[in-house]
N, C-alpha and C positions, 0 to 999 in steps of 0.2 A: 402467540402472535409474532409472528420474525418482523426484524426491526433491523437496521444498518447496523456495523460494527466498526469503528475505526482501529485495523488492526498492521501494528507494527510487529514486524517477525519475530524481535524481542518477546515476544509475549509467546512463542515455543519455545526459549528457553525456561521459561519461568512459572508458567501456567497454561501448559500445551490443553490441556481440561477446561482450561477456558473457552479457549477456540472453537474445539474439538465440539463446544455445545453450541457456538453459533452454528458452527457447519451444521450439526446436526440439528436443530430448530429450523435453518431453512433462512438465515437473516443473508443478506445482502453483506458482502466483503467489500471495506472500503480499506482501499490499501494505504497507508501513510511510511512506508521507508521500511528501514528496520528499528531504529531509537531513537528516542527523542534527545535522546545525552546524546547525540552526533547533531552537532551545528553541518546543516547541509544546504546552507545559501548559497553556496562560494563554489559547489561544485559545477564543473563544465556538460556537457551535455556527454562523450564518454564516459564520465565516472555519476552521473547519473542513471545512462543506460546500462550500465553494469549494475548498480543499487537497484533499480528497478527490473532488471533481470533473475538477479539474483532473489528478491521477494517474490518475481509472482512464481519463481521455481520451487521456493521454500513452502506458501500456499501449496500450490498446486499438491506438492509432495505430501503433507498433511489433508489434501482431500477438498481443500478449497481453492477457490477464484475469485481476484479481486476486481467485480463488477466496473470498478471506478475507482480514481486515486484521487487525492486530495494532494494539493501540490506542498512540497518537501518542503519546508519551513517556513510554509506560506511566504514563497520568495514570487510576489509578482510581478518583479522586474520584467520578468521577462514570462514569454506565455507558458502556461502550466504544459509541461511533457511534451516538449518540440519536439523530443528525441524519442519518445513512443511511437511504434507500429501505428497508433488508432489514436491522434488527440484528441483528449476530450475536452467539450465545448460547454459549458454551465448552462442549463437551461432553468426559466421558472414558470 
């Protein structure tokens, strides 16, 4: 049964075999940055746009797509991925 994945691109350095079995199971990519060891509250919306560039390239290049992000250290200050192509909107 595929199921959401919260995937930081850290996780192809580490255990690309992990991923590699969401993708292939069919789960939902939820993108969260690339590591959680980077405090990324602080970042501006270019060096956000560039982090979130650079993951959904790393995805993509690995075979997946990150359906939906989850915002970067759960910094609500301000609205989740202003600086995204496509913001996305929490729905329930």
């Amino acid at each position: 049964m595929p199921t959401g994945a919260l995937v930081n691109t850290a996780l192809y350095d580490h255990c690309p075999e992990l991923v590699a079995a969401f993708v292939e199971r069919g789960d939902e990519m939820i993108g969260h940055g690339h590591s959680d060891a980077e405090r990324q509250a602080g970042f501006g919306q270019a060096t956000e746009r560039e982090l979130l560039q650079s993951c959904s390239d790393t995805l993509r290049q690995h075979g997946g797509q990150a359906s939906v992000w989850l915002a970067l250290a759960l910094d609500f200050r301000k609205p989740a991925l202003t600086c995204w192509p496509k913001p996305v909107t929490a729905t329930r």
